[in-house]
N, C-alpha and C positions, 0 to 999 in steps of 0.2 A: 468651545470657542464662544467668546462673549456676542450676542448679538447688537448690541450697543456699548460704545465709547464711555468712558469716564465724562463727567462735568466741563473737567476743564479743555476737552475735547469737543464738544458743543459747543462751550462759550467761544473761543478761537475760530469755528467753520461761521457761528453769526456775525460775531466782528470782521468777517469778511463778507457773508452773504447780506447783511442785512443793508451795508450803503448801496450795494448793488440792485436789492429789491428797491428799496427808497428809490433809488435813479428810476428803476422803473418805474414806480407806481406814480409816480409826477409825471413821465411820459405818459401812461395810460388814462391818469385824471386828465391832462391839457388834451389828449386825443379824445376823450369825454365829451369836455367841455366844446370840441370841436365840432363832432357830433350837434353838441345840442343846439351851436348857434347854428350848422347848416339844416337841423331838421327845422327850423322853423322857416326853411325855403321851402320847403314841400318833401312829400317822400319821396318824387322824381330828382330832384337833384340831391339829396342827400344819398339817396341811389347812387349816383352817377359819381362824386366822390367817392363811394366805398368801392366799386367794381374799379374804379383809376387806384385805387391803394392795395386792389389785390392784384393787380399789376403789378404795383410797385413790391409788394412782398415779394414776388417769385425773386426780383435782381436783388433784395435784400437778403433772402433768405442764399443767395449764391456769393453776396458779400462777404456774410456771418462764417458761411462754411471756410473760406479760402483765408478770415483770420482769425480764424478756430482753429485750424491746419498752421497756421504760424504761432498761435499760441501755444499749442503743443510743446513745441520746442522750446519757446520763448521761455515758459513757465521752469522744464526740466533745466536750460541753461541757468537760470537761475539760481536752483537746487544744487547746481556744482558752480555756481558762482563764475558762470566765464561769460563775461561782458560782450567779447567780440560774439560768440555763438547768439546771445539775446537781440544783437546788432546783425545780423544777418538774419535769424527770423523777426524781427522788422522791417528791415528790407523787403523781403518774402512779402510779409503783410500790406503794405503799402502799395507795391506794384502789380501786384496781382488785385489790390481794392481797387487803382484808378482807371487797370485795363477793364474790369465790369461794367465799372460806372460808363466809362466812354460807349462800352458795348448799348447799355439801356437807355444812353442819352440819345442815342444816335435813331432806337426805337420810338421811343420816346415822342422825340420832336417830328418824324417822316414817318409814320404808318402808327400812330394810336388810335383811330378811329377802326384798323382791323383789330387791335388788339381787343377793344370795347364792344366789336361785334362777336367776336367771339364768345367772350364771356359773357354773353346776354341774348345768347340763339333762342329763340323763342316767346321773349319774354314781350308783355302785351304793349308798353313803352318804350320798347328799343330805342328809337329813332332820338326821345330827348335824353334818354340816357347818353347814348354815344357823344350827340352835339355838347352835354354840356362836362363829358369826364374827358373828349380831347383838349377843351380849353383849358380846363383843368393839368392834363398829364405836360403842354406844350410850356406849360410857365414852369412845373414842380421839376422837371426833368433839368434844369440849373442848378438844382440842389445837389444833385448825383457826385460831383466832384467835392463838395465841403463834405457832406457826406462818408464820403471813403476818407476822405482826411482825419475823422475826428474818429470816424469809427475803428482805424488802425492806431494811432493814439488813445483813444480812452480805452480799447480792450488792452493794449501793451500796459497800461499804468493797473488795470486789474490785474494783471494775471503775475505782475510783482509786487502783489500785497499791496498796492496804493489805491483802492477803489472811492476814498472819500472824493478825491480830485477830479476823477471824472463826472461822479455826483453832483459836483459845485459847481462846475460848468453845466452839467446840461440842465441844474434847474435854473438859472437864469437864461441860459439860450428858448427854455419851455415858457417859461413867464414872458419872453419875448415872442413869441409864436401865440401866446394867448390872446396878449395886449392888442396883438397883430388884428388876428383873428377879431377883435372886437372892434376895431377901427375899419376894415377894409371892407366886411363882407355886409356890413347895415352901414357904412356909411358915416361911423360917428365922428366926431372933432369936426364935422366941416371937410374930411375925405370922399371922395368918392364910392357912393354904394355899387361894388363891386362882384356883391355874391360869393359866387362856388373862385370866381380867380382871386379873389380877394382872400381864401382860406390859402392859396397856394403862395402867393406874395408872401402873408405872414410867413409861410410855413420857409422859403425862400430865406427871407432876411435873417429868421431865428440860425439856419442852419450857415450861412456864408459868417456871422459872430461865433457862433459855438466854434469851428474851425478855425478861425483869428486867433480865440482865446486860446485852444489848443497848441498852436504853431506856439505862439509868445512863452506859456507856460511851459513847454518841454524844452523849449531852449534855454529858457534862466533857472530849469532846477535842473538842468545837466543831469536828464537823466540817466541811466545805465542803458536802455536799449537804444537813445536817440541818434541818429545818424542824419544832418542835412539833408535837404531834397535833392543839392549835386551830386551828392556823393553814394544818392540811394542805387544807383548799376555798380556799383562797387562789391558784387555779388562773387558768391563763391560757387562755381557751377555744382560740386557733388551735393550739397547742404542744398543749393535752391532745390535743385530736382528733386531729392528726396524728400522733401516737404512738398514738394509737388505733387509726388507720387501720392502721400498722406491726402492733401485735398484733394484730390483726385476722387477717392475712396469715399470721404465725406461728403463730397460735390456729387455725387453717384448717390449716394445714400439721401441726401436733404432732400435735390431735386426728386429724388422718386416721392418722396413722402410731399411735397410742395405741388407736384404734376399730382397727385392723387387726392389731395385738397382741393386745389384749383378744378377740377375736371369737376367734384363731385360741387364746389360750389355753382362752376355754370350749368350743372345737370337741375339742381334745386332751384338759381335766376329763373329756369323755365317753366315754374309751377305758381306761374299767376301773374301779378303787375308789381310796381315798384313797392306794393305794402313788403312781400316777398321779401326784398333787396333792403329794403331798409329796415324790417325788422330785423333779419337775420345781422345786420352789420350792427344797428344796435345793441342784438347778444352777444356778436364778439368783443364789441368795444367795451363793454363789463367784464367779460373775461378775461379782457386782455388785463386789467386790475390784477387777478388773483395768478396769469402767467409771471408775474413777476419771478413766481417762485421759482420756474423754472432755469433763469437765468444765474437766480444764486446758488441753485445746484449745479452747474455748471460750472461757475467760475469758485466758486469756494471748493469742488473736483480737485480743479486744472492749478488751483493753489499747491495746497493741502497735498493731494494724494502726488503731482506733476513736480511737487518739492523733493517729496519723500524717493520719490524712484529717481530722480536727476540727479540727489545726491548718494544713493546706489542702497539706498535699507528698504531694499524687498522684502521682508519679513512685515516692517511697519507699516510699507504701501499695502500690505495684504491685509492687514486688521482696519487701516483706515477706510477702505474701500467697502466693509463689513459691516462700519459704522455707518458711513454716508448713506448707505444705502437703507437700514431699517430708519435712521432719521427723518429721511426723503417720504417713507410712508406713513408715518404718523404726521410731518407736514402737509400729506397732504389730505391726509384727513381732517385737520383743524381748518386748513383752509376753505375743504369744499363744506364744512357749515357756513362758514361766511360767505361762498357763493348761491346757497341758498339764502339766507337770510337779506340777502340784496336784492333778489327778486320784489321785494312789499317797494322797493323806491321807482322801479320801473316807470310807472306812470307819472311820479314827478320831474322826472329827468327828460322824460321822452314824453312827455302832454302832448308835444305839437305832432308827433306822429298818432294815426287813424289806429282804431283799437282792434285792426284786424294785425294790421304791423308789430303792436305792442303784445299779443298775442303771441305772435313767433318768438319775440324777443324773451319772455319768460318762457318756452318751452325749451328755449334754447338754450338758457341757464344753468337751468333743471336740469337738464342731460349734462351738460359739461361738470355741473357738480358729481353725478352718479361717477362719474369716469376721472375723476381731480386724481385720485388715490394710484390709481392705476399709470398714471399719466408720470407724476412725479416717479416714480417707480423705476418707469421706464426712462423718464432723463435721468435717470442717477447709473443706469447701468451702462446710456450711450457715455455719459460726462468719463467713466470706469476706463472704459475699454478703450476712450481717446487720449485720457491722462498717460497712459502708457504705449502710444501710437499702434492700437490694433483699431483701427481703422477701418479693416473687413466687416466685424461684426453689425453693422449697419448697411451694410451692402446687403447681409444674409438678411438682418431682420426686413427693413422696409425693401427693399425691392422686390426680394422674395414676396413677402405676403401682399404689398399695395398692388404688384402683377399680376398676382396669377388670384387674388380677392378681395383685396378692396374695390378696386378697380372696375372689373368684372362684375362685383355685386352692385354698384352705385347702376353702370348701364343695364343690368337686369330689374334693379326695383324701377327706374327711372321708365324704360319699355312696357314693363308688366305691370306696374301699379301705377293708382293713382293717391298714391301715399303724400301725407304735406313735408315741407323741407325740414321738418325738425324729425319726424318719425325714420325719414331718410336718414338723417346723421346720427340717431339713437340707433338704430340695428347696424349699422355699418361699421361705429364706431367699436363694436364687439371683437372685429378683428385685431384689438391693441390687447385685448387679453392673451392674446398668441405669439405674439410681438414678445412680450414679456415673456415666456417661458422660451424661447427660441432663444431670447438673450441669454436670461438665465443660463443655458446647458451650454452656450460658449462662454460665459464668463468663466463656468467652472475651470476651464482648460486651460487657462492663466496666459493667454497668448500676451494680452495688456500689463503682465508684471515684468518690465525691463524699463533698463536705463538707457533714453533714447543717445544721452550725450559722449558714452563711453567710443 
């Protein structure tokens, strides 16, 4: 068996992955640049943004899951060409985006000051972290509805082969979150210097336009999965639930790997003051740069392979998935040179942060380079085994291993040493090599080769 695809097998997964990395890497540059105008507030509030953003990741990452689960199907109806089926997992996707959003709005606005202590038990600044990430979370948490609206339209326009359209809007919705961001938070045109709510405003306005453009454009290109907002309870109960049943599975699985993040993040908040907090949010917001890849291994899966089985040639879904998966590792070893070689910018991007901060921030690179290879690996085996709705397999991998040691080892180094928060995330991070061969030995078993639409 070939381990690698022909040419023009490549060329076809990039012409779908690469608008989708591009979409990313603009959201990652504008969240960059976001960064950089807040660190010149100090590391205390630049703090206190990123600990309000890993808030907001948890309700994102349960957004992602629940129209990941309707992309599933979305994608396979496609592959057999049945409109109504595409029109019913978006439905799915929609309604289960806006029940979220309400859920984290509702946190949001009435108790983020416990959410802020939480995740910052220890740490030597608490008090203006909290004060200035709830004024923060009480204005972003508006966003939450545009939000789920664009987010269940621009994944339904990937996942039928249209990803430039989502591209095109969210990089002017980002250029508008920039602009923002440069007016509101120093104050300039003659606006009011607003700070850390001034990042959230922009970020507000960018996302209520991104959603506008959204609605407008899927209703004058009639697309194939679009169903009005009256007409979205027009559901079919076996088809909802069983796509239910799917997020379920995925919602079990993200959450365990997002509660094993989160936890191991506020374990590491409490190993010092806000240099801590803000260097480490500085390494992820470079990282987030070269995550882009992950998203096009994902959606070029959920194309490609979500085609192949929807229109019922198991044979072909089984060599494309053979493909994807050795491409996904040499991706990601081209990329994790480039996440080292970005480490030498650090200090230009991040000056206004203290060089204990900047510190973290390159060691924290560094480790996420060691680990890039691995990492793509293991998105190409989760993107596998959801393209064909086995959905368990991440139940086995992350909850299994984030339970019973990831988990467990973060509060043993966190109790017994006094390790800094990057040596913390290099030896724990060791448990994704297990991750990977767990996948592995069910992938073998082919639960993920079917046709969900038969």
């Amino acid at each position: 068996m070939k381990q690698f695809g022909p040419a023009s097998f490549y060329k076809k997964a990039l012409s779908i992955a690469l608008p989708v990395m591009l979409q990313q890497l603009i959201m990652s540059l504008v969240s960059l640049i976001d960064n950089f105008m807040v660190a010149g507030l100090g590391d205390a509030k630049m703090a206190a943004v990123n600990v309000a953003n890993q808030i907001n990741f948890v309700y994102l990452v349960m957004l992602m899951a629940f129209c990941g689960a309707g992309g599933i199907f979305l994608s396979q109806f496609r592959g057999a060409k049945d409109s109504e089926g595409m029109q019913q997992a978006y439905r799915f996707k929609m309604l289960t985006a806006l029940f979220v959003s309400t859920i984290h709005f509702l946190l949001c606005i009435f108790v983020p000051e416990k959410l802020l202590e939480l995740m910052t038990a220890g740490n030597a600044e608490q008090a203006e972290i909290v004060f200035e990430g709830a004024r923060y979370l009480r204005i972003v948490a508006w966003t939450w509805y545009p939000t789920a609206i664009s987010a269940a339209i621009g994944s339904a326009f990937r996942e039928i082969g249209r990803p430039t359209v989502t591209l095109l809007i969210s990089i002017v919705a980002t250029l508008i979150n920039t602009f923002g961001n440069w007016i509101l938070i120093y104050g300039n045109l003659g606006a009011p210097r607003l700070e850390v709510s001034g990042a959230a405003y922009a970020t507000l306005i960018a996302r209520v336009f991104e959603a506008l453009v959204f609605i407008i454009y899927v209703r004058r290109s009639k697309a194939p999965f679009f169903v009005p907002f009256h007409h979205l309870f027009k559901i079919k109960r076996a088809l909802f639930l069983q796509i239910l049943a799917h997020s379920g599975m995925i919602l079990l699985s993200d959450c365990s790997w997002v509660a094993s993040e989160t936890i191991m993040t506020a374990l590491y908040n409490g190993r010092g003051g806000a240099e801590v907090v803000a260097g480490m949010a500085a390494g992820w917001t470079i990282a987030n740069i070269f995550f882009l890849l992950f998203q096009g291994i994902h959606t070029t899966t959920a194309v490609i392979l979500g085609g192949a089985l929807g229109a019922g040639d198991l044979d072909k879904g089984r060599d494309y998935a053979r493909w994807l998966k050795s491409g996904s590792i040499v991706a990601g070893f081209v990329v994790a040179l480039f996440a080292l070689a970005s480490i030498t910018g650090i200090p230009l991007v991040f000056g206004n942060l203290t060089k204990a901060a900047r510190l973290v921030t390159s060691g924290l690179v560094a480790s996420i380079a060691f680990y890039f290879p691995v990492w793509t690996l293991l998105n190409a085996q989760f993107a596998i085994s959801r393209a064909g709705g086995d959905t368990i397999l991440g139940v086995y991998v992350d909850v299994g291993v984030n339970t019973f040691i990831f988990i467990p080892g973060c509060f043993l180094m966190a109790k017994l040493t006094n390790w800094g928060p990057v040596l913390m995330f290099l030896i724990i991070k060791s448990t994704d090599f297990l991750k990977c061969y767990i996948a592995a030995y069910f992938l073998k078993k082919e639960r993920w080769l079917k046709n969900l639409t038969a």
